[in-house]
C-alpha positions as CSV (number, residue, x, y, z in Angstrom):
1,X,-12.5,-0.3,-35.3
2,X,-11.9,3.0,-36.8
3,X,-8.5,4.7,-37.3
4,X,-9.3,7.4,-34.7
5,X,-11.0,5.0,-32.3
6,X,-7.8,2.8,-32.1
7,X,-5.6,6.2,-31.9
8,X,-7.8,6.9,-28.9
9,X,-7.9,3.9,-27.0
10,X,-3.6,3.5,-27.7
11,X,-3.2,6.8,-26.4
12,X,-5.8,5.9,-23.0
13,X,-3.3,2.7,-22.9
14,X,-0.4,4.7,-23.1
15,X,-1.6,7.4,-20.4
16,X,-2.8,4.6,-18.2
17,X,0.8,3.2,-18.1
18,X,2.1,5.9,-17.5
19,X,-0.2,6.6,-14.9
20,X,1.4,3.6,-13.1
21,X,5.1,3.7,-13.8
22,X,4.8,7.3,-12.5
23,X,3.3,6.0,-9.4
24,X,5.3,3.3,-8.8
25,X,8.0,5.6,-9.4
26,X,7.2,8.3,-6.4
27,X,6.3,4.8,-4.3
28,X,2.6,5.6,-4.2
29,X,2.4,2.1,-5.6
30,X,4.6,-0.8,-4.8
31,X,5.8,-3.2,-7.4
32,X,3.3,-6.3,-6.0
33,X,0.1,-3.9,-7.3
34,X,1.9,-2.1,-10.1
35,X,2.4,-5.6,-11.6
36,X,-1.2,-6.2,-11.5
37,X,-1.8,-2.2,-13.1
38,X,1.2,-2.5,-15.5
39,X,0.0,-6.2,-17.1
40,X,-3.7,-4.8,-17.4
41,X,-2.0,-1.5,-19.0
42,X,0.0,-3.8,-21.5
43,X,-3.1,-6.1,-22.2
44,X,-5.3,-2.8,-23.5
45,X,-2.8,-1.5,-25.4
46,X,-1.7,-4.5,-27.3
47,X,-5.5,-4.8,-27.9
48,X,-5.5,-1.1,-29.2
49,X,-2.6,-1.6,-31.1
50,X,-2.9,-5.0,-32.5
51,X,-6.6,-4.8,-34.6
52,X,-7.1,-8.4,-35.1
53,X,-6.2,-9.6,-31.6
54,X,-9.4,-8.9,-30.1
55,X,-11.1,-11.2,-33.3
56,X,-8.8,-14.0,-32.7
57,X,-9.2,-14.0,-28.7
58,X,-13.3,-14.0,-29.4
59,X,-12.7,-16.6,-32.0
60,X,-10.5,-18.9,-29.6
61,X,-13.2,-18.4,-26.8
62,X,-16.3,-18.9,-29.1
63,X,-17.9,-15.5,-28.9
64,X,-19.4,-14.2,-32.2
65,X,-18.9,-10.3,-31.1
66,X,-15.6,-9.5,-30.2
67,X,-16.5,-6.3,-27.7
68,X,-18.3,-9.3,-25.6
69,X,-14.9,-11.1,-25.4
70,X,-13.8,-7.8,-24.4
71,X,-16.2,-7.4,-22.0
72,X,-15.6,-11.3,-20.7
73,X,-11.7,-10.5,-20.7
74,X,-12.5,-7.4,-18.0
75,X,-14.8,-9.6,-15.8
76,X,-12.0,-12.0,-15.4
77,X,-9.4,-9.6,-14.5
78,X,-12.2,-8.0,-11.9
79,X,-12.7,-11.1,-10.4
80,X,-8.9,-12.0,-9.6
81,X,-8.8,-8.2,-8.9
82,X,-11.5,-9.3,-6.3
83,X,-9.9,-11.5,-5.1
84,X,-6.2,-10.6,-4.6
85,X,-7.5,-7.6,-2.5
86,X,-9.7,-9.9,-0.6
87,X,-6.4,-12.3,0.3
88,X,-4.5,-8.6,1.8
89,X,-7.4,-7.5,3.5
90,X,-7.6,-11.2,5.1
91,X,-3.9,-10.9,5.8
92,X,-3.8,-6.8,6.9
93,X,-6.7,-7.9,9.2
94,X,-5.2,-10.8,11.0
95,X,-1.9,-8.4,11.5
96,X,-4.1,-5.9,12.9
97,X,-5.5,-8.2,15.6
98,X,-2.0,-9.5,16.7
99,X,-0.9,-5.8,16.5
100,X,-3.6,-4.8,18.9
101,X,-3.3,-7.7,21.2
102,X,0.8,-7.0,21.5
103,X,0.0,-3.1,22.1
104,X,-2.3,-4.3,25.1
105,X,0.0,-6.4,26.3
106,X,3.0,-3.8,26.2
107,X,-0.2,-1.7,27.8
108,X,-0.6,-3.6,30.9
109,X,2.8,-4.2,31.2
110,X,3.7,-0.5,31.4
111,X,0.9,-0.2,34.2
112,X,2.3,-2.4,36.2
113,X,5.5,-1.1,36.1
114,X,4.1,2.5,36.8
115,X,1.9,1.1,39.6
116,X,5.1,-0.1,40.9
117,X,7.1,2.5,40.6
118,X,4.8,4.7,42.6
119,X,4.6,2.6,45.7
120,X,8.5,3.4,45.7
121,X,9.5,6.2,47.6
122,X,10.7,9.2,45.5
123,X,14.3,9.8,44.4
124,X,15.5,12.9,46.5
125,X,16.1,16.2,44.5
126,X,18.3,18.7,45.7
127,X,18.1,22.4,44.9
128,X,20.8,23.3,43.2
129,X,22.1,27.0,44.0
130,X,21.7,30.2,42.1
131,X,25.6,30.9,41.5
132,X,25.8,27.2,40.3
133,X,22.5,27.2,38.5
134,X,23.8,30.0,36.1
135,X,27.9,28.7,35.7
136,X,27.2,25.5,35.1
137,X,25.5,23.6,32.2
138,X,22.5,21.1,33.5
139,X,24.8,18.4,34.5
140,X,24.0,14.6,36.0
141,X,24.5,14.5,39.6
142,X,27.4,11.5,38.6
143,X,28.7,14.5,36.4
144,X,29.3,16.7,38.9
């Protein structure tokens, strides 16, 4: 790799993290996915910064072209990437469902007591007069 081709992909690293601890610093990120974005962050720039990692890790795994262990290295981390988001969607959907059910509960519930409320006569309301209207702030009738 060439001097300005590992200057660029170190800076890319650097802007990526960043990227993240800005994020998870105005909470547009919480800490369970910027731990996921902050170890991917640190992966790529130790590979930028470290030029005979990437030969070593290819070595280890038995690739002969180290950009393919690269490439190997990414399909992994897309894969549990995959699959972490699959688990919290599983998990967001199942709250949503007990959610819903609990709002239709609290839903008939409330019609009920509205439906028997109405067959109730009416609390009476008495007028209160002009003179007192205008003296006196809106008070409770066990104020008054």
């Amino acid at each position: 790799m060439g001097l300005k081709l590992q200057l660029l992909a170190i800076f890319a690293s650097g802007v990526l993290l960043a990227i993240v601890f800005e994020l998870l610093r105005r909470r547009r990120l919480i800490e369970r996915y910027a731990l996921i974005w902050l170890g991917s962050s640190v992966v790529l720039l130790g590979l930028a910064v470290w030029k005979g990692l990437l030969d070593q890790l290819a070595e280890l795994m038995g690739i002969a072209y180290p950009p393919n262990a690269l490439f190997m290295i990414a399909f992994g981390f897309v894969l549990l990437l995959l699959l972490h988001f699959s688990l919290a969607i599983s998990r967001l959907s199942n709250e949503t469902k007990v959610l819903a059910q609990v709002v239709a509960r609290l839903d008939r519930e409330l019609r009920e007591v509205r439906g028997r409320s109405a067959a109730e006569p009416a609390p009476e309301v008495r007028a209160v007069p002009d003179a007192e209207r205008e003296t006196a702030p809106l008070l409770s009738d066990a104020e008054r």
